[in-house]
C-alpha positions, 0 to 999 in steps of 0.5 A: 363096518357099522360106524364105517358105513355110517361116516360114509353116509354122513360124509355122503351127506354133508360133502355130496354123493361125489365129494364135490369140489366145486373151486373154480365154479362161477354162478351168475347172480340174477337180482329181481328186486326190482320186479319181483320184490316190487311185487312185495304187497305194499311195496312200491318204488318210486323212479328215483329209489329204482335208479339207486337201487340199480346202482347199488346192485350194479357196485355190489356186484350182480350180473343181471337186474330185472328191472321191470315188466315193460308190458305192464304199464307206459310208466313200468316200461319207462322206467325200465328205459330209464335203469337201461340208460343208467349205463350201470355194468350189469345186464338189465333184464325185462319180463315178457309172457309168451305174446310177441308184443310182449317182447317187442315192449321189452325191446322198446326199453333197450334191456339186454335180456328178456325174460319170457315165460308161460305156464306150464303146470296142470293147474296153472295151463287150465285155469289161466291160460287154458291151453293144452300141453301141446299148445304150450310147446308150440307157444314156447317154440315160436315165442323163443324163437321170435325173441331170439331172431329180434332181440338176442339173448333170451331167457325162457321159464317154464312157469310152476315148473316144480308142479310140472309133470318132469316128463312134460317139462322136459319136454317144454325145456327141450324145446326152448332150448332148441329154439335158441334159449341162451338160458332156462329159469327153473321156478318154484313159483309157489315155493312148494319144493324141498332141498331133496328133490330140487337137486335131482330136478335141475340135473335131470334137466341139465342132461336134456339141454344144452343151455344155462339153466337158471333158478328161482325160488320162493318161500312159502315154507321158509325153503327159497335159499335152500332150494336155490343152493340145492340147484346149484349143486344139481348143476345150475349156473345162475340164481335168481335173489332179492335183497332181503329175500322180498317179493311175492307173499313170503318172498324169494330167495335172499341174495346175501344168504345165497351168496355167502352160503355159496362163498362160505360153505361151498367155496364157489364164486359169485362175483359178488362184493360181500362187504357191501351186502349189509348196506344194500340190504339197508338202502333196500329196507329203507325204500320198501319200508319193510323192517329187517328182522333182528335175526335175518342171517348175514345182515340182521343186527344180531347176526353177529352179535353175543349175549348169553355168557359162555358166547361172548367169552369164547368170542373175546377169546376167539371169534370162530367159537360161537361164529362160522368162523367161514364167514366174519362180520367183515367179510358183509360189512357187518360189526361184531358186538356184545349185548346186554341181557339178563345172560349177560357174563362178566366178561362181556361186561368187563370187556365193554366198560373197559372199550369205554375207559371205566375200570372196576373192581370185581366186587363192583363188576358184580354189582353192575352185572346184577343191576343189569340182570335185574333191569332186563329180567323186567322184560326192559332193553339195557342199552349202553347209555343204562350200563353207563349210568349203572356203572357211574352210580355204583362205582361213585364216578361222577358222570362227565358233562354231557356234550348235548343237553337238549333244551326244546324241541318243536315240531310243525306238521299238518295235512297239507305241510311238510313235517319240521322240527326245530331244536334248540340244545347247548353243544359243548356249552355252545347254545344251538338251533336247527330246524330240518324237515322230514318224511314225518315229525320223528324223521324230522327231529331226527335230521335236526339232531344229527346235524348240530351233533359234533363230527358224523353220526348215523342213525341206524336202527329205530324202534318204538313201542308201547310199554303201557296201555290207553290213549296216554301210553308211554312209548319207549323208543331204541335207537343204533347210532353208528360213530365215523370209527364203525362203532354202534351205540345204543340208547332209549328213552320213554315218552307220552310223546313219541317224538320228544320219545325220539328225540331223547333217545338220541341225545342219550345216543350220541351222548354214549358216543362222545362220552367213549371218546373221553380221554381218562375213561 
């Protein structure tokens, strides 16, 4: 009975106290990263980067945008009129706190939602609004209620909710709900909550209402995708996400964790494209200038990606043995891909030259493979461009003609003008030069590069860092390019210079990438 009993908890624990089943389930996406990851510090749109990003959130799938706060400033709510007259399917969403000439500034901007809110927590109704809970029902009451009757559909959250005292926040939703609220937000504004007790919470809620009920997490302790997933198995129907899980200090919950772990494990829809969450997640790092950790889950480059040994031969053998299986590379736009490392295996080695067209034998196989150990073993990166070259000196193959050779590069930059570089490379034996201007002297070599480079390569991933001390430091920068057929390639270089740094670098890169199409390798 004990090894019963103990299965039974476990299968409590894993499939929920009901075995639930949630296929035929649908929750609505509620992107914020136009309002609250905008509240990211340091990070700031500029019109047109919120325009794009509408519209790649928009083909990506999400059901509702927040676009902004209206009241907050002219150029907010003229932005916000701007995404609203973009005509893109979602709904768009404006915030508003608890005062009518809040609501009235989000229905100058023409969204299709507002989004009130008011404090409702001890801590926060004494030291910023300083009323009573009393005066907090009569507020929510007749702000829901001034919203619902001029304006239509309204979202009403209970601000600091998971530090509500779950009597008077009850009572705060209940009264939303009867002045007309067609959903209520659950926010756990300061990211204090956990798993265990988010799910209970937003149950005991769904019992006092008969409105949607909504989510919204952040991340204070690393919690906001769990929270958010715990909600939804509490009885929510809409998530509030942003891409990359940015926003107030340590962000929110991130839309292609939630989305997938709600596909993939739960198996409840979304209507969400996954395959295009991994270049919205590049549009929106891009334009916030907030790097994308490695190991990000779902689209991190090393999300998919296999080093140790053991990995990635049972990944050449199948993919689900070190995968999700649940969840492909495919499935969110992503690429799976063998990496070199000091625990690297003889099967991911094998596997890689021969995608390159170089054939070796075992006693060379296992040179290589040390070569490598012993490069990365020194802490340095072993790229593709390293493996190529390791297996041309030791299996005595003449490397091929190189399809770039760079000849000079010149860079033009000052305080008041735009950076430009100048490049001058052979191309197939063809001498070339191309000047292009860019967000700084790097970004500029590297246009100017790219568009001499034979058919359409894209850079992907940057990476710089010093590798010595003092005001000569050598820099050595790593960078992904990614070929028309999908395939990444990387490549390094090192410098004084940062920027011939750079550009070495990628005519290494593209190199990689002309030298796999060799015919005969």
């Amino acid at each position: 009975m004990g090894l019963e009993k103990s299965l039974q908890k476990w299968q409590i624990a894993f499939f929920g106290d009901k075995g639930t089943d949630y296929s035929g389930k649908r929750v609505t996406i509620f992107d914020t990263t136009l309002r609250d990851g905008e509240q990211t510090p340091g990070v700031s749109f500029t019109l047109e980067q919120k325009i794009s990003i509408a519209r790649q959130l928009s083909d990506l799938g999400v059901d509702v945008i927040e676009a902004g706060f209206p009241a907050s400033s002219e150029g907010e709510a003229d932005t916000v009129k701007r995404i609203c007259e973009e005509g893109i399917r979602p709904k768009v969403c404006g915030l508003a706190r608890a005062v009518k000439s809040d609501v009235d500034s989000c229905i100058d901007t023409g969204v299709d939602m507002v989004h009130v809110f008011i404090p409702t927590s001890k801590i926060q109704r004494e030291n910023t609004i300083r009323k009573t809970h009393a005066q907090v029902l009569d507020i929510t009451g007749d702000i829901v209620s001034y919203a619902k009757e001029n304006f239509g559909q309204v979202m009403f959250s209970p601000m600091d909710a998971t530090r509500t005292d779950i009597k008077e926040l009850i009572e705060v939703c209940r009264t939303a709900d009867a002045a007309g609220a067609d959903i209520i937000n659950i926010p756990d504004t300061v990211g204090v909550c956990i798993p265990s007790a988010m799910k209970p919470l937003i149950a005991a809620i769904r019992e006092n209402v008969k409105c949607g009920i909504d989510v919204h997490c952040h991340n204070d302790f690393g919690l906001a995708t769990a929270n958010t997933v715990a909600a939804v198995e509490g009885g929510a129907d809409q998530v509030q996400v942003t891409v990359n899980g940015i926003g107030e200090r340590a962000g929110n919950a991130d839309i292609a964790q939630t989305v997938m772990i709600m596909k993939s494990v739960l198996g409840i829809e979304t209507g969400i494209c996954t395959e295009k969450l991994v270049e919205t997640s590049r549009l929106v790092s891009r334009y916030s200038q907030i790097a994308v950790p490695p190991i990000q889950p779902v689209v991190g480059e090393n999300a998919f990606s296999h080093e140790s040994g053991i990995h990635s031969h049972g990944i050449i053998s199948n993919p689900s043995t070190f995968e999700p299986g649940v969840m492909t590379p495919e499935m969110v736009g992503h690429k799976r891909r063998l990496k070199l490392g000091k625990h690297v295996g003889k099967h991911a080695v094998r596997q890689m030259l021969e995608d390159a067209g170089i054939k070796t034998d075992d006693e060379q196989l296992d040179m290589i493979i040390l070569r490598i150990k012993e490069i990365s073993g020194r802490g340095k990166k072993v790229t593709e461009s390293d493996l190529f070259e390791i297996s041309d000196s030791i299996t005595g193959i003449h490397p091929a003609s190189k399809t770039i050779v760079l000849d000079d590069i010149s860079i033009f930059t000052g305080n008041h003008a735009i950076p430009t570089a100048s490049v001058k490379a052979v191309v197939r034996g063809n001498k070339m030069v191309c000047s292009k201007t860019g967000d700084g002297p790097v970004d500029a070599a590297m246009k100017a590069l790219l568009a001499i480079a034979p058919g359409h390569v894209d850079l992907k991933t940057y990476q710089v860092e010093a590798i010595s001390g003092g005001s000569e430091a050598l820099g050595c920068v790593t960078i992904e390019v990614e070929d028309p057929k999908g395939r990444i390639f990387d490549a390094s270089a090192s410098n004084s210079d940062i920027v011939i740094a750079s550009a070495e670098a990628m005519v290494n890169a593209l190199n990689v990438v002309y030298r796999a199409d060799e015919p005969g390798r």
